[in-house]
Each structure stands twice: as structure tokens, then as C-alpha cells.
C-alpha positions in Angstrom: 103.0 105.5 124.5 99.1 104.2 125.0 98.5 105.5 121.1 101.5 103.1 119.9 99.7 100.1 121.4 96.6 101.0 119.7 98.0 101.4 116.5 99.5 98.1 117.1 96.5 96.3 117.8 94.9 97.9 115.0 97.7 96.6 112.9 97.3 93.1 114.0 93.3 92.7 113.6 93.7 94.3 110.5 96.3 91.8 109.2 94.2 89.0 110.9 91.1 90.2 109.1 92.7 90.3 105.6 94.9 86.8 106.0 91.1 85.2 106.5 89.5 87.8 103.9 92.7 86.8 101.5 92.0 82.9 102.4 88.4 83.0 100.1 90.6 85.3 97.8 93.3 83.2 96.8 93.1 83.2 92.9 93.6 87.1 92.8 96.1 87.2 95.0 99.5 86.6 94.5 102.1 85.6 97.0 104.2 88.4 96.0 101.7 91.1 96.8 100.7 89.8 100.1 104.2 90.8 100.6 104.4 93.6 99.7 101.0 94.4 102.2 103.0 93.0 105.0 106.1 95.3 104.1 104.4 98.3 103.8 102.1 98.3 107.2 104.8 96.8 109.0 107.6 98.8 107.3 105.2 102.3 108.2 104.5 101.1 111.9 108.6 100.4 112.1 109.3 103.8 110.3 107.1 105.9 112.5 108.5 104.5 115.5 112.4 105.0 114.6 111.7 108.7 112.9 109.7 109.8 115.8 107.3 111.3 113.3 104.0 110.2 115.0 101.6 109.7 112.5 98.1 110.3 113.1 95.3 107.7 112.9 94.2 109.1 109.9 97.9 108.6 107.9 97.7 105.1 109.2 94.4 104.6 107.7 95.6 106.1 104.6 98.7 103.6 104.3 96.2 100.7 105.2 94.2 101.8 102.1 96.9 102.0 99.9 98.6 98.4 100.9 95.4 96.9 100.4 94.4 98.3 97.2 97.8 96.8 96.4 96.7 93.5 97.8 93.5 93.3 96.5 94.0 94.9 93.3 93.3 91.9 90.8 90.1 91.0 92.2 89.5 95.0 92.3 90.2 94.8 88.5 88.8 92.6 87.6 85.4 93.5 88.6 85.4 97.4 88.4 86.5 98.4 85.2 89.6 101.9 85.2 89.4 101.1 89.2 93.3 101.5 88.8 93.2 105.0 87.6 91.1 106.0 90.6 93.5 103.7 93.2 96.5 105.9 91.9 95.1 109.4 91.5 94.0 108.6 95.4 96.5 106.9 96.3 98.6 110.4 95.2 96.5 111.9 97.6 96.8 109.8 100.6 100.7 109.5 100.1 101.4 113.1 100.0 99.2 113.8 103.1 101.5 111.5 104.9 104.9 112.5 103.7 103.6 116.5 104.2 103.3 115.5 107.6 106.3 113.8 108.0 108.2 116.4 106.0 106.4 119.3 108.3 108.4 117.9 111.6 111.2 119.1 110.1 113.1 122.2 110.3 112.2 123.5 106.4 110.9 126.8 105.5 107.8 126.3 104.0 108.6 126.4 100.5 110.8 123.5 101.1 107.9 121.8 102.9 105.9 121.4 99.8 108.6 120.5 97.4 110.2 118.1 99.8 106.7 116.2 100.5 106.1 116.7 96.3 109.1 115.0 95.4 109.2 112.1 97.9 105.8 111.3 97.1 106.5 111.3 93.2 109.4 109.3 94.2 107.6 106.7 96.2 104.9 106.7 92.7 108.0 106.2 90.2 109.1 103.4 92.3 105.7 101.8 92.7 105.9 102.1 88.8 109.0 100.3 88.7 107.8 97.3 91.1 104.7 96.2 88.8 107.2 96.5 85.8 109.4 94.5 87.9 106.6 92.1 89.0 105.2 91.4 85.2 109.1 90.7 84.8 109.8 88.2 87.3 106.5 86.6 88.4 104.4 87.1 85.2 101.9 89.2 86.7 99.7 91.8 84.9 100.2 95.3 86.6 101.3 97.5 83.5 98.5 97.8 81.4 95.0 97.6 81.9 93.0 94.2 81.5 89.6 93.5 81.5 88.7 89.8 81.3 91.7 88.9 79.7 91.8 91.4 77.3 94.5 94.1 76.9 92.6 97.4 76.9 95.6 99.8 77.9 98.9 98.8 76.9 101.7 98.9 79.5 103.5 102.3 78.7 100.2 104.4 78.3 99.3 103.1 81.8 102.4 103.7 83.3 103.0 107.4 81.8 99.1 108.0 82.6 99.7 106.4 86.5 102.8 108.9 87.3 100.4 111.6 85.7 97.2 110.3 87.9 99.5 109.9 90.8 101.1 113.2 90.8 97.9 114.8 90.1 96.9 113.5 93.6 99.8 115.3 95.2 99.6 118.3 93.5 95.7 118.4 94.5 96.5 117.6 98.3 99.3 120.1 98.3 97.0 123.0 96.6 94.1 121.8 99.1 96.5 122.4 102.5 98.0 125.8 101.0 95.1 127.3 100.2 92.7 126.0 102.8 95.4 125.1 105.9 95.8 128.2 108.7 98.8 125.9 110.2 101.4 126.4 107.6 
């Protein structure tokens, strides 16, 4: 029970630290993604605590990483150029590792331990997919496609199909890396 209460106050400095980080950031970010941060830290802390799947500190870190890349991402685009490419081939990674170890506290052989934690984590990158299509839909944003300054330098289904592809790349990368190098499977 201590380790929930740390991973609560971690939760709350971190969201204290990126509401004043956010504040000089205001221009890049959008109301909509802030939240969507706030759902997904708050959603995970909520999730682990009515699964019973205790998370590790490093699966929290992970899901920090990817909510703020999802925060953060048009300032992050608009200075580092393909950044998004990199933010979903890792962001592959660092889901998988998370549903794998939620999916491992079942009661699957271990055959149906990798596909399981494969296909939620492709599902959670389809749906992701579906949000920023969503989002240029609704709000006008610019998620599909890749922009630089303005400029349209990926259109949005050649950034979506190469996303999924980055993205499940990712998981099939972690999933390789625990079966071949994991004595705990």
C-alpha cells in the first residue's frame, strides 16, 4: 500500500510540473490534448488500482512518456523534424512492455501471453490512429500527416499506414527482446 502513495505523489508533481511547463507552452498545445494527458495518467493510476495488476515504476514511467509525447507533441514537431516516427515506433515499445505485464498476471499459457499483449497493444495503436483522425476532424488539428513549418511533407494516409507499421514494429521488437533474452517466461 506505501508504493501506491508514491506513485500518487509522483502523479501529482508530475502533473503540477507539466500544468506550469504547459503554461510557457500554450501555443502548441491544445486543450484537447491536455486532455487526453490527464486521461491517460489518471485513467492508468485508476486501472492499475481496480485490475490489481501492480505496475512497476518503470510501466508508470513508460505511460508518463507516452501521454506527454502526446501532450507535447506540436512543439516536439515542430522543432525536430520525423520526431513522430520515433515517438510511435517507441511508444510501441513502451506500450507492449506494459500490457505484457499486465497480460502475464493472467492465467494464459505462454503462447497466449504474447499474442494477447500483441494484439491489445496494436489495438491501443489503431485507436490512437483513430483519435488524431478524429481530432483533425473535429478540432482542426494537424496529427495525420507530417508538417514541417507549415508545410505538408507526409500526407495523412502514408503517416497513418507508416505509424501502425512503426508502432507494431515496437511491439514486435519488445516481444522478440523478452522471448529470447527473458528466463521468467
Amino acid at each position: 500500500m506505501k508504493q501506491k502513495g508514491y506513485y500518487t505523489l509522483i502523479t501529482i508533481c508530475l502533473l503540477f510540473l507539466v500544468g506550469i511547463f504547459s503554461y510557457f507552452l500554450m501555443d502548441h498545445i491544445s486543450v484537447h490534448a491536455l486532455g487526453l494527458f490527464l486521461f491517460i495518467i489518471i485513467g492508468f493510476y485508476f486501472f492499475d488500482g481496480m485490475t490489481h495488476a501492480h505496475f512497476e515504476k518503470e510501466h508508470y514511467v513508460y505511460v508518463i512518456i507516452i501521454a506527454l509525447s502526446i501532450l507535447f507533441f506540436y512543439y516536439i514537431q515542430s522543432q525536430i523534424l520525423y520526431i513522430d516516427k520515433l515517438l510511435h515506433f517507441a511508444g510501441g515499445v513502451m506500450l507492449c512492455a506494459v500490457m505484457f505485464h499486465y497480460v502475464k498476471k493472467s492465467n494464459f499459457s505462454r503462447r497466449e501471453i504474447y499474442f494477447y499483449a500483441f494484439i491489445i497493444s496494436l489495438v491501443v495503436i489503431v485507436g490512437y490512429e483513430a483519435y488524431e483522425y478524429f481530432s483533425d476532424l473535429f478540432f482542426n488539428t494537424h496529427m495525420q500527416g507530417v508538417y514541417f513549418e507549415e508545410v505538408l511533407l507526409i500526407d495523412a494516409f502514408t503517416d497513418t499506414v507508416q505509424d501502425v507499421i512503426l508502432g507494431t514494429s515496437g511491439a514486435f521488437l519488445y516481444l522478440g527482446f523478452i522471448f529470447l533474452f527473458s528466463d521468467k517466461n
